[in-house]
C-alpha positions, 0 to 999 in steps of 0.5 A: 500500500502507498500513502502520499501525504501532501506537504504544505510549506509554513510560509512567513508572510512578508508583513509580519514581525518576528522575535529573537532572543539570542543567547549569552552562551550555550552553557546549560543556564544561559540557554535556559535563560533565553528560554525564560526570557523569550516566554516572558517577552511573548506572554506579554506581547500576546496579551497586548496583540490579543485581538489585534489584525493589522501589521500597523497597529501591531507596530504601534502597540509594540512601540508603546509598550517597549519599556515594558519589554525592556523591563520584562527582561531586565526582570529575567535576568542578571546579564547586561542585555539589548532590546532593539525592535526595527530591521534586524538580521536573522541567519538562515533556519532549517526547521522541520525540513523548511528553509528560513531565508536569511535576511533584514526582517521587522522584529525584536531582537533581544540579546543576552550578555555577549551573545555568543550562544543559540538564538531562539526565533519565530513569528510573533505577529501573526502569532506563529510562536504560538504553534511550537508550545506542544511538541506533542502536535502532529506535523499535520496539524501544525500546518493546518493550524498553520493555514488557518491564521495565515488565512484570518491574519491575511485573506481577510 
């Protein structure tokens, strides 16, 4: 018997804004700090967007609102840090067989100490980051959750 499961490629849309949090080291704690710093930063930054449909506004509210950012990370952590939000570079990303091209990309960027370690990214506006929380969630489904806030966020 031959299965053939059709793949959908997870395609970023052009007007979204992306997260980074790069990490001091990969020593054990430093890698668990960017873990907790990116959770930090995204809950708060979800609960501002909830609702929210239109890349604009995204921008204006994350404008607004990033002192609290700053003041979420400087809550997280110990290290000397930045928090830049405009154009940033984003190296190239393999994730489950997807190629991320590199490049200059709206978004947050938040670097931990030195920032010699691996970094952490993802969409934040739509709301992609959501979708990596359960590991336990098929391929499948992931691309058609996927497919679904591709198309509320965009074809409206």
């Amino acid at each position: 018997m031959l299965v053939y499961e059709k793949q959908e490629s997870i395609i970023i849309p052009k007007e979204s804004i992306r997260i980074r949090v790069i990490s001091n080291s990969n020593l054990e704690e430093d890698l668990i700090l960017k873990t907790k710093v990116r959770k930090n930063v995204e809950k708060k930054i979800y609960s501002l967007l909830k609702g929210i449909n239109d890349l604009d506004t995204a921008r204006k509210i994350i404008n607004d609102n990033l002192d609290n950012i700053n003041n979420i990370v400087n809550e997280s952590t110990n290290l000397n840090y930045s928090v830049k939000f405009g154009n940033n570079y984003f190296p190239e990303k393999v994730y489950k067989g997807i190629i991320y091209d590199e490049g200059n990309y709206e978004s947050i960027v938040i670097t931990l100490g030195k920032g010699m370690g691996d970094n952490f990214w993802c969409v934040l506006f739509p709301p992609l980051c959501l979708l990596d929380e359960n590991d336990t969630t098929s391929d499948v489904e992931y691309k058609f959750f996927v497919k679904e806030l591709l198309d509320k966020y965009l074809l409206k």
